[in-house]
C-alpha positions in Angstrom: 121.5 90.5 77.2 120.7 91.2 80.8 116.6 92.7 80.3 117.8 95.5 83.4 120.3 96.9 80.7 117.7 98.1 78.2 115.7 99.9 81.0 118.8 101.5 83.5 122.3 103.1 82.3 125.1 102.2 83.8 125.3 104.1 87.0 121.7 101.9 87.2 119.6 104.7 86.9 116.1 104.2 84.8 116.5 105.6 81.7 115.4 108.7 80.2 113.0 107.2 77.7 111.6 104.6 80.0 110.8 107.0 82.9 109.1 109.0 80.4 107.0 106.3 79.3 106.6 104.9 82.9 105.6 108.4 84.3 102.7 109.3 81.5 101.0 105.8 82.5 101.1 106.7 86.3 99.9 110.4 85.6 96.8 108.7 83.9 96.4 106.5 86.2 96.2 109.7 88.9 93.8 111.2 86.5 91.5 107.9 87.2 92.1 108.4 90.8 91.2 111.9 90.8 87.9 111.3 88.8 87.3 108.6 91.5 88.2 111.2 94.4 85.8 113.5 93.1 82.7 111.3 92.3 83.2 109.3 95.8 83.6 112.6 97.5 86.7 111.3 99.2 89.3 114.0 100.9 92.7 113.0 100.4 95.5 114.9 102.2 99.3 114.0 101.7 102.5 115.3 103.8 105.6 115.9 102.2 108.7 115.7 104.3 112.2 115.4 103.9 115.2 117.7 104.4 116.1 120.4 102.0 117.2 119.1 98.0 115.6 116.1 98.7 113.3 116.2 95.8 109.5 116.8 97.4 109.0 119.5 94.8 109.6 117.5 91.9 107.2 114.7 92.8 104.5 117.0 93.6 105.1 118.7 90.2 104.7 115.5 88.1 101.7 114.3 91.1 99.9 117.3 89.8 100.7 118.4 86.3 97.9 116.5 84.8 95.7 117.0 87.5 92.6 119.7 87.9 93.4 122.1 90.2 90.1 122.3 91.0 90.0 118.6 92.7 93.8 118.6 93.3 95.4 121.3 95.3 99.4 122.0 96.7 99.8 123.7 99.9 102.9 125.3 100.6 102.7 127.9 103.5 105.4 130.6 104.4 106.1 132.1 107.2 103.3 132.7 110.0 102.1 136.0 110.1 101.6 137.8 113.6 98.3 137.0 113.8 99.2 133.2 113.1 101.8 133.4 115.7 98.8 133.9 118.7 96.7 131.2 116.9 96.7 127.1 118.3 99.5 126.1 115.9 97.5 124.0 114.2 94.7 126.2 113.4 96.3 127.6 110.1 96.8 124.1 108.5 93.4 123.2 109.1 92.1 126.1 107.3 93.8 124.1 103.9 92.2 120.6 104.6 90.3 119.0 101.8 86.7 119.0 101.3 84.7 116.3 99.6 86.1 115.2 96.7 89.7 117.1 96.9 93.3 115.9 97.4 95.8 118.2 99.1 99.5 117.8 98.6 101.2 119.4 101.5 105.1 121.2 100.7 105.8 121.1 104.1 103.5 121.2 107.0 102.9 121.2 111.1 105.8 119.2 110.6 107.9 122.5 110.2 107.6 121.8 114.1 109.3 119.2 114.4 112.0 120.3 112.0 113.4 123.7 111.1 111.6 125.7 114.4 112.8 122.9 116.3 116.8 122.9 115.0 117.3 127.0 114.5 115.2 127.8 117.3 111.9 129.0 116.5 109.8 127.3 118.8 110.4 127.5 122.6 111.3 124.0 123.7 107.8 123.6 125.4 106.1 124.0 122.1 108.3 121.6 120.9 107.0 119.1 124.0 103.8 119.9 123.2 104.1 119.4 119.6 105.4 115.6 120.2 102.2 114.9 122.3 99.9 116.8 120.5 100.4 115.8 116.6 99.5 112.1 117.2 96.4 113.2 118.7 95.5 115.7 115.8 96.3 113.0 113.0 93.9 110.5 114.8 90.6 113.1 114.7 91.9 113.8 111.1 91.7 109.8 110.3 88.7 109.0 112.5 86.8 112.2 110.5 87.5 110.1 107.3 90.4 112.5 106.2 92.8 110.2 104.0 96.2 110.8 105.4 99.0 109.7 103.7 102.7 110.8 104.7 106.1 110.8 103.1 109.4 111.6 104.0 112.2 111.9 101.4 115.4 110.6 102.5 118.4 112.0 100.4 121.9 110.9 101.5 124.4 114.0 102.8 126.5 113.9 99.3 123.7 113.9 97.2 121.9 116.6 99.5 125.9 119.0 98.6 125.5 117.7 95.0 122.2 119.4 94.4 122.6 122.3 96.6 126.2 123.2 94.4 124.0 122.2 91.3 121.3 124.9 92.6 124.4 127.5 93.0 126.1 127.3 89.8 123.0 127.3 87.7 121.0 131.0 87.6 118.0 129.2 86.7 117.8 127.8 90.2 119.9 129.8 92.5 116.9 131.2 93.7 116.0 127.8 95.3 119.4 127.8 97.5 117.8 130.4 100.7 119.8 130.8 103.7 117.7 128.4 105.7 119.6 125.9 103.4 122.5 126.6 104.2 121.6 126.5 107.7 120.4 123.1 107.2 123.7 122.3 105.1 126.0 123.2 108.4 123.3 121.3 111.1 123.3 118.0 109.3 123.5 116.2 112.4 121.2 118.5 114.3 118.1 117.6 111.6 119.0 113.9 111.5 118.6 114.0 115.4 115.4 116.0 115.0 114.0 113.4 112.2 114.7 110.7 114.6 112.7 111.9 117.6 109.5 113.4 115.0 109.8 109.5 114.0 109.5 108.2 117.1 106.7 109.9 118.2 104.9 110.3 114.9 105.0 107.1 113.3 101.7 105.7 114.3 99.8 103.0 113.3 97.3 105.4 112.2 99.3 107.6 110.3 102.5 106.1 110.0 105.4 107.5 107.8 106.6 106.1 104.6 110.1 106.8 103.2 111.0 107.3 100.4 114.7 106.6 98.9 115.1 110.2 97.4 118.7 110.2 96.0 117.9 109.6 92.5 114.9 111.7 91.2 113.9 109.3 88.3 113.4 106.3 91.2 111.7 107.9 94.0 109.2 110.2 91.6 108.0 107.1 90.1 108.6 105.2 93.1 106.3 107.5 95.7 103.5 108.1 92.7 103.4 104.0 92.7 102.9 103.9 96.2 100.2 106.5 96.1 98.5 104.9 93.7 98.4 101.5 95.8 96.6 103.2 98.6 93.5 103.5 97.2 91.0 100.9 95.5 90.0 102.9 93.0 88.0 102.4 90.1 88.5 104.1 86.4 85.4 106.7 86.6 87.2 108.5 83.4 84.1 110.2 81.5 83.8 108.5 78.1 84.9 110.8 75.1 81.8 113.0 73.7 80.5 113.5 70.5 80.8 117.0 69.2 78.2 118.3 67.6 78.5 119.8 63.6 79.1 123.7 63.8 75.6 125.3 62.6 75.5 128.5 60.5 75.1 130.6 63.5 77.8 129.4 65.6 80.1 130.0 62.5 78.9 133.6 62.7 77.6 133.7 58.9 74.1 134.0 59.7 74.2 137.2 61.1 74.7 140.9 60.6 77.6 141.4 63.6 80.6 142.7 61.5 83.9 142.1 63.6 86.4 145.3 63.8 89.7 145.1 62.2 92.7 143.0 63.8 94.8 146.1 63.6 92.8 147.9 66.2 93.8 145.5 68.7 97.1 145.7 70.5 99.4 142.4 69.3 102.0 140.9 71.5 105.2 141.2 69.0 105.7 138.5 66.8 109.3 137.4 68.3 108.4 133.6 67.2 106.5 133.1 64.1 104.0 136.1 62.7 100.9 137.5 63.6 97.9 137.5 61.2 97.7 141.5 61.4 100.8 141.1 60.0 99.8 139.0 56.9 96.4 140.1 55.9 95.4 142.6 57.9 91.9 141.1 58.2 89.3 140.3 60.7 90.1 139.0 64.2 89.0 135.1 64.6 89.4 134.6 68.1 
């Protein structure tokens, strides 16, 4: 038997148990990376890109869910408010750099430039110009400060882009997620490809070149962009070692003193929809 067919289904997608399995060893190994982040005092900052549906939520999801939010933070900015309107435009993204020993994921960034404000009009077309010259020039003093950069786009093919946006619409769960900027995006196909090509052209620099990733199955380009990630830094496992406990004395137990803790019934309980309350039961003391 072919070895691929106990790993991928038949429309050659990995399957559900092995990207399990293959995800929980990559989120460890992030774990390692972000002990090593910390302790070296590293700051890490990584761009996600791509058009709408294409899946840059997910990853950073599964980037971060075992993370510390402390060391490892997502950025996602709205709208600019007035007073970011009069600022340089990149003044508001550098207020969410890392410092020492933090990773930021970027949802989106000063590449909303490049993109939407350059397609539905929100940028006059010298900001745009200025934009093209300017971002090159801003990545290189965020490289030569010892900022990590790291960039991804997330390509996603037309049909699968219509598959997920119908997928968003039929499902109440994640209608929210279909805005009218998508459907903007859904009728100006051609108008963001054009837009994706010239950001490429000018942004895809030897010092902070652009790395795309094959979006149009989730399983493949989670795994696929955590891997890569991963492979940019020589880290080392700085994992603390597991710690002793100490035995519970008499006085952290409580026995040893006088305190007397008020009854459970005083307090106000969250109903017991699921499973039963101990005021229900016994009535007694609260232990928490």
């Amino acid at each position: 038997m072919d070895a691929d067919s106990d790993r991928y289904n038949e429309e050659g997608v990995l399957k559900k148990q092995q990207y399990k399995a293959e995800l929980d060893r990559l989120q460890e190994e992030l774990v390692k990376l972000q002990h090593w982040v910390e302790e070296e005092g590293l700051r890490v900052c990584v761009v996600f890109e791509g058009r709408d549906a294409a899946g840059k939520g997910g990853v950073i999801k599964r980037l971060t869910r075992r993370l510390n939010p402390r060391v490892a933070r997502v950025v996602a900015l709205g709208k600019p408010t007035e007073r970011e309107q009069g600022q340089w435009y990149f003044q508001r993204y550098v207020e969410q750099l890392p410092t020492a020993g933090e990773m930021v994921f970027f949802d989106r960034s000063w590449y909303n430039r490049a993109g939407v404000e350059r397609v539905m009009g929100f940028c006059t077309d010298e900001e745009y110009e200025e934009f093209l010259v300017s971002c090159p020039e801003f990545e290189r003093l965020l490289v030569r400060s010892g900022i990590v950069l790291v960039k991804y786009w997330f390509s996603i093919s037309q049909e699968e882009q219509e598959r997920r946006f119908q997928r968003r619409n039929d499902d109440p769960k994640r209608r929210w997620k279909l805005s009218p900027m998508d459907l903007e995006a859904r009728a100006r196909w051609e108008e963001f490809s054009e837009a994706k090509d010239v950001m490429f052209e000018h942004t895809d620099t030897d010092h902070a070149p652009w790395h795309v990733v094959h979006a149009d199955v989730k399983r493949h380009a989670r795994l696929n962009c955590i891997t890569h990630l991963l492979d940019q830094f020589d880290y080392e496992d700085r994992t603390p070692d597991p710690i002793e406990l100490p035995p519970r004395d008499e006085a952290d137990s409580g026995d040893s003193t006088d305190y007397e803790r008020p009854p459970i019934h005083h307090q106000n309980w969250v109903p017991a929809v699921y499973g039963e309350n101990p005021v229900d039961s016994d009535g007694g003391v609260d232990e928490g």
